[in-house]
C-alpha positions, 0 to 999 in steps of 0.5 A: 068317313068315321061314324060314332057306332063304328067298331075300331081296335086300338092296338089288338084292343076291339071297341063296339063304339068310339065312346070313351068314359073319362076317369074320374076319381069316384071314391068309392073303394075301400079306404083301408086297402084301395081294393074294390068295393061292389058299390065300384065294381057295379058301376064299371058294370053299369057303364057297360051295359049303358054301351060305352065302348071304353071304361076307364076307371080313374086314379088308381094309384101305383103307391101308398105315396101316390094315394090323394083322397079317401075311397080311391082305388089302388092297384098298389099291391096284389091285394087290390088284384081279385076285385079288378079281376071281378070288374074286368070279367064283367065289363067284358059280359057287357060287351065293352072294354076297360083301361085302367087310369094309373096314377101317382097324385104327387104333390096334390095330396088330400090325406097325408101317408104314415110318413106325412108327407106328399112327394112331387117334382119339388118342395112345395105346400099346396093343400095343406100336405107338406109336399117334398122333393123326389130324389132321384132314387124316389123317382126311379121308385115311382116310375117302376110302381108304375110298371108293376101296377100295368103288369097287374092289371094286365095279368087280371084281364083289364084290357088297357092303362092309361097314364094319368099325366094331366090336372096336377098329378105328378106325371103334369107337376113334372112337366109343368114349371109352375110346380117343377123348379128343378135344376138337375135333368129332371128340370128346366128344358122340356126335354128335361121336364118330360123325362119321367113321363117318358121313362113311365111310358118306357118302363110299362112298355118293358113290362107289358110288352108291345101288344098290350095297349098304353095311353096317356091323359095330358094337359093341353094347358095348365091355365096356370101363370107360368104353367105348362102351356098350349104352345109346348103341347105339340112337341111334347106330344112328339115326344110321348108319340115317340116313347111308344104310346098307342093314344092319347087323351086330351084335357086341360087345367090343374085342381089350381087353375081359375075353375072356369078352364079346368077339365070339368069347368061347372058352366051349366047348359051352353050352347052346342058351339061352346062344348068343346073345350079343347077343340084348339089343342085337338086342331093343333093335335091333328096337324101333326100327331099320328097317335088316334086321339081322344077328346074330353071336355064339355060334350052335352049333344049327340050332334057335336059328338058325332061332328068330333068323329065324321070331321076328323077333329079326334078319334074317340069321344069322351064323356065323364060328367053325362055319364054320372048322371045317366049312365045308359046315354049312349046306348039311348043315343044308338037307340035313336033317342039323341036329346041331349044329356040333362047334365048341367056341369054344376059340379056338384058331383064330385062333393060326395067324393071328398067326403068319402062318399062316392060320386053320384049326381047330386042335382039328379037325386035332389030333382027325384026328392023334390018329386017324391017329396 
């Protein structure tokens, strides 16, 4: 039976424990260059010393084209090299490991590039950034930025990449026919629909070579009319599974989903039977996907993580929200300290970040000015 505590390896990658943090966006990079700042690197440093097995960073973009919010990290260009050196050397002091999430926003787009203008799978306005069609020429582009960003972040020692192909970003815009009108091969079946996310995984397993872990984020459904669905999860999973993936991470929604089935859904304290979000894709996921799978969503209790492992139901536990607030949760769960985590899921946490200013727990700094004060 698996335990939570358990060391495993995923690929030649060795974890202390079957705890994964969740990338998030935490805006808190240089916005002139994407390169990291002290305030970033601590943090991956913190989550270490908190004993979370895998840090994943969130959204580090291949591109200029690809970046959607200030503050974001870039792994763009070789300027943004020496910082994620520096974070990497120490994670690994702490005794945990670190993949780094590569991203391309597509269409979902914040702040508009020199040219103004955001590139996704089709000609559409979302956020306010006119959003253009990628020709074909611009996919290629991307799908090779995609290669260079893994090769840099394995020559500066980050120990994995995981694909961002979930909530709305340009590998999920690609595989969803909400944003995806195309009618030439990238576009219609979902073989067609699929076809960059698979020539992604393609292009950075060339680049890296075999013994080099490559993930994937996905959606298991948009919760979107005329999204990617819940019933094309499997056999697009059989198609990552196939392009030479080594896991996969499961979440759901996009940034334009009904808030309530989004990834990060501000639902406040639920009971234990309600945390798993996406325990019906992780079922379904199991029935038939041999890749070891990680599950996000909605985790509060130690009680239904440990259950998420010893029953077989995913791989690893990921957390993204908890761990904002208290970085140190799962060392203080080793510990034998298991009360749950104090998040609430209000979602306050990521305000600071489209203001520029870096993703904290707001509820946890206003309960400590109310002490004080």
């Amino acid at each position: 039976m698996a335990e939570l505590f358990e060391s495993t390896v995923l690929n030649g990658m060795k974890l202390r424990n079957r705890f994964v943090h969740s990338a998030t966006n935490e805006g808190m990079a240089s916005d002139d260059d994407g390169t990291a700042t002290e305030r970033w690197i601590r943090l991956q440093e913190e989550l270490a010393e908190g004993e979370v097995g895998l840090i994943i960073p969130g959204n580090a973009y291949v591109s200029e084209q690809g970046k959607s919010r200030p503050g974001q990290i870039g792994v763009h260009n070789e300027a943004t090299m020496e910082g994620l050196a520096e974070t990497a050397e120490r994670v690994h002091h702490q005794g945990s490991a670190i993949a780094l999430q590569l991203t391309h926003s597509g269409c979902n787009v914040h702040v508009p590039m020199g040219n103004g203008y955001a590139l996704g799978p089709s000609e559409m306005n979302l956020t306010g950034v006119p959003c253009r069609e990628m020709t074909k020429d611009d996919i290629a582009q991307t799908v090779s930025d995609f290669a260079a960003a893994a090769v840099r972040s394995k020559q500066v020692g980050i120990d994995a990449v995981q694909l961002h192909g979930a909530h709305s970003y340009l590998l999920s815009e690609f595989v969803s026919p909400y944003f995806n009108k195309r009618t030439d091969e990238y576009g219609g079946s979902l073989e067609n629909r699929a076809r960059m996310a698979v020539e992604t995984i393609h292009a950075v397993r060339a680049a890296v070579g075999p013994d080099y872990p490559v993930f994937m984020k996905i959606n298991s459904d948009d919760y979107l009319l005329g999204g990617f669905p819940l019933a094309e999860m499997l056999p697009y999973a059989h198609m990552l599974e196939d392009a030479g993936l080594d896991a996969i991470e499961i979440s759901g929604g996009t940034h334009f989903s009904d808030q309530r089935f989004f990834c990060s859904r501000p639902v406040g304290t639920v009971p234990k039977e309600e945390e798993l979000y996406f325990r019906q894709a992780a079922q379904m996921y199991r029935t038939e996907i041999k890749l070891p799978l990680m599950l996000v969503g909605g985790v509060r209790s130690y009680e239904v993580a440990e259950r998420v492992v010893t029953t077989g139901l995913a791989d690893y536990v990921s957390l993204c929200r908890p761990l904002i607030r208290e970085p140190y949760m799962v060392k203080r769960w080793r510990e034998g300290d298991r009360s749950p985590s104090t998040c609430i899921s209000c979602n306050l946490c990521f305000g600071p970040v489209r203001a520029g200013e870096g993703v904290y727990c707001v509820a946890l700094e206003r309960e400590r000015q109310k002490k004080g004060g």
